[in-house]
Every structure is written in structure tokens, then in C-alpha cells.
C-alpha positions in Angstrom: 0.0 0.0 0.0 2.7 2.0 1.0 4.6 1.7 -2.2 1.7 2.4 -4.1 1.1 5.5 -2.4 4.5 6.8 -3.1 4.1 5.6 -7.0 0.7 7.9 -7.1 2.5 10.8 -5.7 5.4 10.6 -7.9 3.2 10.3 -11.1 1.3 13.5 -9.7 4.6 15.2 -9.4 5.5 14.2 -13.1 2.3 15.5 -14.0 2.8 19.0 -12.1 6.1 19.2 -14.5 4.5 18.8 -17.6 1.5 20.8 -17.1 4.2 23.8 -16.1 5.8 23.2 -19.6 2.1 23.0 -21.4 1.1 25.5 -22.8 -2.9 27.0 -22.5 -3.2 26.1 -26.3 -2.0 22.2 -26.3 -5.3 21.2 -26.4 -4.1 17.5 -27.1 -1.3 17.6 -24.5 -3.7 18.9 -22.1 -6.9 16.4 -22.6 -3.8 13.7 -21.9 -2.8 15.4 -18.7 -6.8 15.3 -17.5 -7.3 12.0 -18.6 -4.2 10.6 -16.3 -5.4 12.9 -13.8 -8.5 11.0 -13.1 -7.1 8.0 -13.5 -5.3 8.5 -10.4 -8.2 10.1 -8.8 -9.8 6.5 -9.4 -6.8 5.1 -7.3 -6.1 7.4 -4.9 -10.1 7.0 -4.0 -9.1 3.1 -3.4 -6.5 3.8 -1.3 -9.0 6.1 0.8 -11.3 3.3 1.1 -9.0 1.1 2.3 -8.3 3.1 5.2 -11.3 2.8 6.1 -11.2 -0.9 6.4 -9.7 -0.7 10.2 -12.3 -3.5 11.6 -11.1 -6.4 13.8 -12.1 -8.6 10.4 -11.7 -6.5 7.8 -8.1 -7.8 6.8 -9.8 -11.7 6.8 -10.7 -14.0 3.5 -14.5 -14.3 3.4 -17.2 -16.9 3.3 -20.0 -15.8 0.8 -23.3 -17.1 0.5 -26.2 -16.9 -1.9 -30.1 -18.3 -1.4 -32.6 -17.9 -3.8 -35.4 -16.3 -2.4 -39.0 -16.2 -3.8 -39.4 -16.3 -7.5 -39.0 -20.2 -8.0 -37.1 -20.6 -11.4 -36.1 -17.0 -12.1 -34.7 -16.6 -8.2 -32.4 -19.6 -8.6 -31.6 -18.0 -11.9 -30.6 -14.9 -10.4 -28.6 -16.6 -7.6 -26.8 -17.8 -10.1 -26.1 -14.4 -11.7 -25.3 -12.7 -8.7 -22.4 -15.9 -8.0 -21.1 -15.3 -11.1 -20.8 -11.4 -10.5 -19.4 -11.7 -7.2 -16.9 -14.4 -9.1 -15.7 -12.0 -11.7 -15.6 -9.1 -9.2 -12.9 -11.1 -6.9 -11.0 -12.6 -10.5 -11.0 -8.7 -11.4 -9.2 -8.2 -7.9 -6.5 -11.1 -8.3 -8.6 -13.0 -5.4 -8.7 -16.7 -5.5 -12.5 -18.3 -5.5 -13.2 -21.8 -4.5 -16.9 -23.3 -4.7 -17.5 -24.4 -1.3 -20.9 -25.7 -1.3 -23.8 -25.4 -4.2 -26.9 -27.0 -5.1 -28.4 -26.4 -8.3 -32.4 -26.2 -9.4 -34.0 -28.9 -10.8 -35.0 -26.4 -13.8 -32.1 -23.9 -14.2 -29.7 -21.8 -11.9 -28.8 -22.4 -8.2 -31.0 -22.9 -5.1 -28.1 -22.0 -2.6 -24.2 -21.7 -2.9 -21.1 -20.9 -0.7 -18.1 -19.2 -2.1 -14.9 -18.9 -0.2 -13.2 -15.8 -1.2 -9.1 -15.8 -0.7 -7.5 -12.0 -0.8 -6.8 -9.1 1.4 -9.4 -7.2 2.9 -11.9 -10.1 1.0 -14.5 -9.3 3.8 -13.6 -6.3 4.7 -14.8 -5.4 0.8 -17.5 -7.4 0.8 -19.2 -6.9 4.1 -21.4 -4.2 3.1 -23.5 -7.4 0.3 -24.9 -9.1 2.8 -28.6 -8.3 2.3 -31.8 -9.3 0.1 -30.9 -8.3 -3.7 -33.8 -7.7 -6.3 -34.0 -8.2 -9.4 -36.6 -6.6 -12.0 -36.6 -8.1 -15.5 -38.5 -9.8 -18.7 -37.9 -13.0 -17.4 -36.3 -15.5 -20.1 -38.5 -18.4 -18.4 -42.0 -16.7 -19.6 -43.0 -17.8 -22.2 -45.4 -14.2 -22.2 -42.3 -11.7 -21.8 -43.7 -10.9 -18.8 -42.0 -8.6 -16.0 -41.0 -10.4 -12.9 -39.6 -9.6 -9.7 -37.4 -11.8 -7.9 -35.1 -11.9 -4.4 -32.0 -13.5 -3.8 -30.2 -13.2 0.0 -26.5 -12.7 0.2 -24.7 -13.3 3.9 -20.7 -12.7 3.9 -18.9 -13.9 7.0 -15.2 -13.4 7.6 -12.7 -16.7 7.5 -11.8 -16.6 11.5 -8.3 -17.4 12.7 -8.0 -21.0 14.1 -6.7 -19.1 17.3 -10.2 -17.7 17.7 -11.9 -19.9 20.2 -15.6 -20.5 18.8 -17.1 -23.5 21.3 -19.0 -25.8 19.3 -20.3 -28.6 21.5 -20.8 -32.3 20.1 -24.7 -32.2 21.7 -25.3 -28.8 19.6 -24.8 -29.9 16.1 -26.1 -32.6 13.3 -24.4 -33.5 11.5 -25.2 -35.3 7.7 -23.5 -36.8 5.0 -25.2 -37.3 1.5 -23.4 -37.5 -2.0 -22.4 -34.4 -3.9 -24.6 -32.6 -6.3 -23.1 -31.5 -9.6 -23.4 -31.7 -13.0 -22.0 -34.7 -13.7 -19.2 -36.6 -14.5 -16.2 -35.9 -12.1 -18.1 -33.5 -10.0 -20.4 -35.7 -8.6 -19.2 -38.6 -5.8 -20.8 -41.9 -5.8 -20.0 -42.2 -1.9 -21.3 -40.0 1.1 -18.4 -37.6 0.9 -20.4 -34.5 1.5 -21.3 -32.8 5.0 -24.3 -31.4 6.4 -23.7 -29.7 9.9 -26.7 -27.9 11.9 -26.1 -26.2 14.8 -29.4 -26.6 16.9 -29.1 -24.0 19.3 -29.4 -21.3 16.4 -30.3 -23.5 13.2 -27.5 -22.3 11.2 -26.8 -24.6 8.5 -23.5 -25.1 6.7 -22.6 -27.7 4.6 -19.4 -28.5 2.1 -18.9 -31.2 -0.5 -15.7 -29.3 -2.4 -13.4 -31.7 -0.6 -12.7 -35.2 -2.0 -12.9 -37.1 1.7 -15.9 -36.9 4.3 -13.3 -35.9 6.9 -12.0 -32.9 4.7 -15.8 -31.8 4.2 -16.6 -31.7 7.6 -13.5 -30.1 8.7 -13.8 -27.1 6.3 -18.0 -27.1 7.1 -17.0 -26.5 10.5 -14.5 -23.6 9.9 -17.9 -22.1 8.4 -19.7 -22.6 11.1 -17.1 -21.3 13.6 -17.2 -18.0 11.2 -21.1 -17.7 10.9 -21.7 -18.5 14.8 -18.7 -15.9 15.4 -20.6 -13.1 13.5 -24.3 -14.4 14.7 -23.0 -14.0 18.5 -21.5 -10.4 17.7 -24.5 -9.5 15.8 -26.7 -10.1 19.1 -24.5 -8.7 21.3 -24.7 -5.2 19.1 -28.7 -5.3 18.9 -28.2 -6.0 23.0 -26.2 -2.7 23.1 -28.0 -0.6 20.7 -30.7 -0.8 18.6 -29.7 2.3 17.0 -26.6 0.7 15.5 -29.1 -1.1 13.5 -29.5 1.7 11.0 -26.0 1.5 10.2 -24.4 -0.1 6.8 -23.7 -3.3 7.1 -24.9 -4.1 10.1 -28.9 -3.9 9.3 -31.5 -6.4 9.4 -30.5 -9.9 7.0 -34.2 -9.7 5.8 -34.0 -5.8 4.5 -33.7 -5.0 0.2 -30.5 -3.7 0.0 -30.3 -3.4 -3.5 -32.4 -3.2 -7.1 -31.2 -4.6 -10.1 -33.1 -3.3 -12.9 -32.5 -4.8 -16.0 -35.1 -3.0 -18.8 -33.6 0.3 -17.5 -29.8 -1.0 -17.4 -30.2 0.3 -13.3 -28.9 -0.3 -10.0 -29.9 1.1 -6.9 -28.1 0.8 -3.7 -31.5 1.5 -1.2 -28.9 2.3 2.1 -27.2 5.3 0.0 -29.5 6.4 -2.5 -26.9 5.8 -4.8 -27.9 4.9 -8.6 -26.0 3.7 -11.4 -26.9 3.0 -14.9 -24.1 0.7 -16.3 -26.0 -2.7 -14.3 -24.4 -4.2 -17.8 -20.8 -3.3 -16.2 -22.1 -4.1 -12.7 -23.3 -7.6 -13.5 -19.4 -8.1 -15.2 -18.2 -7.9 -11.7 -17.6 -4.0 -11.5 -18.8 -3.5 -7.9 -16.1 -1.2 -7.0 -18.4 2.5 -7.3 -21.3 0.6 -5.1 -18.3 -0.6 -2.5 -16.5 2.0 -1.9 -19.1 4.3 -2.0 -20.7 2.5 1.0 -17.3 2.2 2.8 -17.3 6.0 2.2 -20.7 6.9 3.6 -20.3 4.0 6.5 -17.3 6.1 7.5 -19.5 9.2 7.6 -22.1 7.4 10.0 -19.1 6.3 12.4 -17.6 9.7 12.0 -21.0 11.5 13.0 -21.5 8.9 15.6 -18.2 9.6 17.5 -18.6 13.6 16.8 -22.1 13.5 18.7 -20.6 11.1 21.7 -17.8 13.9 21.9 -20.5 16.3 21.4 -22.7 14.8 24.2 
């Protein structure tokens, strides 16, 4: 980060140089100068935003995962759309993806998926997607072109540290084992490799069949379940505190619309910010990078105006 601090300065210095040497009438040489001005606007806005990733977790890989919501067909669809966006949109930032879980629909898309996302600052990014997204299209599955409205729930959980002491008692979970889904050939087990674990006390449900052993399954489902329990305890001990916290990115109710993808207007709208953009083409490619760090930014705010009134008070 460092390095690529100085690298920005320097090129801003360069640039100061030239421009003194421009002249008012170098049109040409002066559209070039504003063009690699913004450009490391763009940058120097991503370094901003990752100073505000300071959180205990922000630093960690993350656990993401998508449910189809109602809208039958077209929801598991759209979960499937939104995997692949979130796939591109960690590719895009040189983070490594691995399919942890998924089961697909009977007629087309996913019903449920788990993606474990490998990279710095993975959750600390990503955080702010957990949420109901909707979607608003012609849907390709009716056979009237009719419009239909459909919901898909993200939840991202940071990958804990093994040091991290999570109790999970034997007497609290269930645990399953049933063959891997797929779509054939080498991705689908003829033996009970994958792992089902539910942990009564809360009914959070994990489960993993990326691994080729039942051991290695149930290992890695419970490292998910260590991470989801982790952020369902802190999440209860913050609506203990305050409910006003509540209001905050991020840390809202699981059940609220966070977002509207609009595909007949090429629009998304991020509900929390009032932010809209109309490139969803771009979006939907995996370029989430506006909506994130435009929420990191007006999170920020919110903490800023938080601590300002405590001081204030």
C-alpha cells in the first residue's frame, strides 16, 4: 500500500512538471494530462477506502453465500447471476474463489451456494453485500415476456483465525452426509463424501462437498460454522447494546432490500445510499467497485457523526 502511495505521488509530481511546460493552447497535450489525472483520482479513491477498512475482520478472506429467495425458477436464476458477479468481481481483484458448497435447481440456476473468497481485505470489501438483492426483468422463463420480480439473500462472513476460540459442543450440532450434487461426471461422488452440519441452538446450517474425503468436508463445514456462529453472536451482542446501531451499513437487518437490479432500465440502486447507477451491464461483469466504496465511504460518515455527537454529548 505504501509503495503504491509513493508511486501515485510521484506520477502527480511528473504530471505538475509537464503541465508547467504546457502550454494554454496544447489542447491535445492537455486532454492527456486530465485523462491521467482521473485516472489517479480513481486510485487514490481506493486507497482512501482502504483506510477505512480498520475492523477487527476487515483484513480476513471471506465466506460468501447466496439463497434464492421467492421467484422459483427466475430466483435460482438470479442466484446464479449474482455468484457469477461476485466471481468476476474477486477474478478482477486477483482473489482466489473456490466453490464451497452449491446445489443447483432442478429447472435452471442455483438454489443455494457458498463461495470462499481468498485476498486481502476479502470481507472487509464485501461486508457491506450481505442483504436481500432484487431483481426486475423480462424473465427468459415466460414464455409471455412478462415482468417479474425476484429476491436472492447474500450473507458474507469473515474466515476466523484457528486461534479464535468458537465453542462448538458435540450435543449442539447434526451432522449429515449425503453425495455431492453437480453436474456430472467428475463432480459428482458416488459415496457420502459430502457434510451437512446444523447447529441446533441457532439453526445455522453449513454444509461442504468441495473436498474429496468426508473428513476434509466436515473439517472445512465447520470452519464455516465457527465463522457464521462468530458473526451471529456479535450481531446479538450489538442489537443488546444498541438498537440504534441497526441503522448502520452493514450491520442492518439480514431480511431488508439492499439493493435493485433493474435490467429493462440498465439500473442499480443501492437502497442504504440512494446511490444509482446506470451501467448494471458493467455491474453484473463484476464491477462493484463505485457501489463498494461508495458504501465504505458513507459508512465512514455514519461512524464519523456517531463519534462527533458522543464527543459532542
Amino acid at each position: 500500500t505504501l509503495k503504491r502511495f509513493e508511486e501515485i505521488k510521484s506520477s502527480l509530481e511528473g504530471l505538475a512538471e509537464i503541465l508547467e511546460e504546457t502550454g494554454e493552447t496544447d489542447l491535445e497535450n492537455l486532454a492527456l494530462l486530465e485523462e491521467e489525472l482521473k485516472n489517479l483520482q480513481q486510485e487514490i479513491n481506493k486507497l482512501e477506502v482502504k483506510t477505512y477498512l480498520s475492523g477487527e475482520m476487515d483484513s480476513k478472506n471471506a465466506f460468501l453465500t447466496i439463497q434464492a429467495g421467492a421467484g422459483g425458477t427466475e430466483a435460482c436464476d438470479w442466484a446464479l447471476m449474482l455468484m457469477r458477479m461476485y466471481t468476476r468481481w474477486a477474478q478482477r481483484h486477483g482473489f482466489a474463489v473456490e466453490v464451497v458448497d452449491i446445489t443447483p435447481d432442478d429447472v435452471a440456476g442455483i438454489k443455494s451456494a457458498t463461495l470462499h473468497i481468498k485476498g486481502p481485505y476479502a470481507y472487509g470489501y464485501l461486508r457491506g453485500e450481505s442483504g436481500v438483492h432484487r431483481l426486475v426483468r423480462i424473465s427468459p422463463f415466460d414464455a409471455n415476456k412478462r415482468r417479474h420480480t425476484s429476491f436472492a439473500s447474500v450473507q458474507v462472513v469473515p474466515e476466523i483465525d484457528e486461534e479464535i476460540e468458537i465453542e462448538i459442543r458435540p450435543e449442539d450440532i447434526k451432522i449429515e452426509t449425503f453425495r455431492s450434487s453437480g453436474a456430472g461426471g467428475q463432480y459428482v461422488n458416488t459415496t457420502d463424501t459430502a457434510v451437512r452440519i446444523t447447529h441446533l441452538p441457532t439453526g445455522i446450517v453449513v454444509q461442504c462437498q468441495d473436498e474429496r474425503s468426508q473428513f476434509q468436508n466436515k473439517q472445512k463445514a465447520l470452519k464455516i460454522l465457527r465463522a457464521k456462529l462468530k458473526q451471529f453472536y456479535e450481531e446479538q451482542k450489538l442489537k443488546e447494546l444498541t438498537e440504534e446501531r441497526k441503522k448502520q451499513v452493514g450491520h442492518g437487518d439480514r431480511s431488508e432490500k439492499i439493493r435493485t437490479y433493474n435490467f429493462p432500465q440498465n439500473r442499480v440502486t443501492d437502497h442504504r445510499i440512494n446511490l444509482t447507477l446506470h451501467k448494471l451491464d458493467q455491474v453484473m461483469e463484476g464491477k462493484l467497485d463505485e457501489l463498494i466504496e461508495a458504501l465504505q465511504q458513507y459508512e465512514q460518515q455514519m461512524k464519523l457523526k456517531e463519534l462527533e455527537e458522543s464527543l459532542g454529548g
